[in-house]
C-alpha positions in Angstrom: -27.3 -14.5 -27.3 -24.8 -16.4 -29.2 -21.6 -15.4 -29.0 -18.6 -15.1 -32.1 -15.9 -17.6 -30.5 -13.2 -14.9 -31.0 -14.9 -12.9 -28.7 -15.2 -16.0 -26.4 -11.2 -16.5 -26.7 -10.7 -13.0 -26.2 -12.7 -12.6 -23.4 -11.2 -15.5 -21.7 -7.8 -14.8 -22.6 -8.1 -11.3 -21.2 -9.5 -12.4 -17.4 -6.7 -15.1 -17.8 -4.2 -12.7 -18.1 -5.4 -9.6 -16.3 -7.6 -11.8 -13.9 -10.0 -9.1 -11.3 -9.0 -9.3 -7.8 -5.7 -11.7 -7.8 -3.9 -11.5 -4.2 -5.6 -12.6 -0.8 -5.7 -10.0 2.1 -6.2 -12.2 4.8 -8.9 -10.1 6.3 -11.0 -12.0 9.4 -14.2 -10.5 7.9 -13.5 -12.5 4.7 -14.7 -16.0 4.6 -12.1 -18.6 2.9 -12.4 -20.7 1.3 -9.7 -23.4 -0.7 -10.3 -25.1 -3.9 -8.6 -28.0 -5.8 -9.1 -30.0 -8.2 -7.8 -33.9 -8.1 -7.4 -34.3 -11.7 -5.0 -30.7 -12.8 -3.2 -28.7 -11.0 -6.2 -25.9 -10.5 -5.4 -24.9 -6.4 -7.5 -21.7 -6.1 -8.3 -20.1 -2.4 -10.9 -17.6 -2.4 -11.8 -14.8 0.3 -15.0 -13.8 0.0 -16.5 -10.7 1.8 -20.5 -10.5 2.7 -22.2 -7.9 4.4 -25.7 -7.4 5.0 -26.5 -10.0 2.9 -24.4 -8.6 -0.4 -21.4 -9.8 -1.5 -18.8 -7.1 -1.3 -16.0 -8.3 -2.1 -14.2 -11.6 -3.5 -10.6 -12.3 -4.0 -8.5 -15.3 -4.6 -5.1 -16.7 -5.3 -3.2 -20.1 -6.4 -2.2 -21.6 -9.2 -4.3 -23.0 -12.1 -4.8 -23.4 -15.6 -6.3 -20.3 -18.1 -9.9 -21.9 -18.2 -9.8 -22.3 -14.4 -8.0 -18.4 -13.7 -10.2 -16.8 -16.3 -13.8 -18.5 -14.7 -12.5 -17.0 -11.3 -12.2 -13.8 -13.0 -15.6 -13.7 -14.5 -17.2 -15.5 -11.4 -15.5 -12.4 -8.9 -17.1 -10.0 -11.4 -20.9 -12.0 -12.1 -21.4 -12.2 -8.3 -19.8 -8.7 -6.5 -22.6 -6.7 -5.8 -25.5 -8.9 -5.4 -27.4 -10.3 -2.8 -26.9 -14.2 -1.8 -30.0 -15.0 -3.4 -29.4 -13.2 -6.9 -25.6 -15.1 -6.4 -26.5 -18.3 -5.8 -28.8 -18.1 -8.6 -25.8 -17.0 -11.3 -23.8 -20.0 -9.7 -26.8 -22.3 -10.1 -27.4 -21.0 -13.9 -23.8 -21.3 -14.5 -23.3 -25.0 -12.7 -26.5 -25.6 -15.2 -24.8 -24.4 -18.2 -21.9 -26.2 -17.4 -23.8 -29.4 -17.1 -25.9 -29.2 -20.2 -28.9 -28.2 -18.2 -31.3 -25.5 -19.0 -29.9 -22.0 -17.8 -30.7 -18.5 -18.2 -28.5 -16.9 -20.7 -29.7 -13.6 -19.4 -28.7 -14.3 -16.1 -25.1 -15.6 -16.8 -23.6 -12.3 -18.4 -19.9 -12.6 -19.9 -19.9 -15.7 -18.2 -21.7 -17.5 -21.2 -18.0 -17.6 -22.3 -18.1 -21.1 -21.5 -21.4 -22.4 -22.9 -19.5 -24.5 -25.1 -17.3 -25.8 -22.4 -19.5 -29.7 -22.1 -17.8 -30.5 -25.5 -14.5 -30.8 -23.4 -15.7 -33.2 -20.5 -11.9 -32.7 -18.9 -12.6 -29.1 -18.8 -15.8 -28.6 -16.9 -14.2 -29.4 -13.3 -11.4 -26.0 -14.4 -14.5 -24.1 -15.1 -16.6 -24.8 -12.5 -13.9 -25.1 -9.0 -14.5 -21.7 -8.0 -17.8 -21.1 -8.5 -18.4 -24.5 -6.2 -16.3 -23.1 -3.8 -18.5 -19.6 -3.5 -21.7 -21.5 -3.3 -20.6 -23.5 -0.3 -19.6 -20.7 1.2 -22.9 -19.0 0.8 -24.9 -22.3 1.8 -22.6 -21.8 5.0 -24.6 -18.7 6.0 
């Protein structure tokens, strides 16, 4: 599926700016989880909610940049409502996309947003925080 890069722009433009879930609850059934990157200013803490093996629920706060905001955005919407299995295996595809690897475009959903995100090397970390910080959570169980 290759995607026009308007839509691309808009649909990164629109999670920047109306990102899902923004605000932590600070809810002990949530596990958190805080994120930073040492080369930007991307400082994102997420609270994620499992039960019975599917994520429920996934919020986060902090301050980053649009590519890094908008990724948390998509990420909270790609991963709510599946199993840690089905998750880890969007984060892997998405980590593989990221990277240049092969990756399951099928899989990845709006998140293919970013395929073209290896032609800024400085970008990838704002892309990817989050979705690192998710998948070490989930190893965690």
């Amino acid at each position: 599926m290759t995607m026009n890069e308007d839509i691309k722009r808009t649909i990164i433009l629109e999670n920047y700016q109306n990102p899902k879930n923004r605000g932590l609850i600070k809810d002990s059934t949530y596990e958190f989880i805080s994120t930073n990157s040492e080369s930007c200013i991307d400082q994102i803490d997420l609270e994620i909610k499992v039960e019975d093996d599917i994520v429920k629920d996934i919020r986060f706060d902090g301050e980053a940049c649009a590519i890094c905001t908008s990724s948390t955005s998509i990420m909270i919407s790609s991963l709510i409502g599946k199993n840690i299995k089905e998750a880890m295996n969007v984060i892997d595809n998405f980590e593989n996309m990221i990277n240049e690897k092969e990756y399951s475009e099928e899989v990845l959903g709006e998140a293919i947003v970013y395929s073209d995100i290896a032609k800024q090397p400085n970008r990838k970390k704002c892309a990817l925080l989050t979705w690192e910080g998710a998948k070490e959570v989930f190893e965690r169980r």
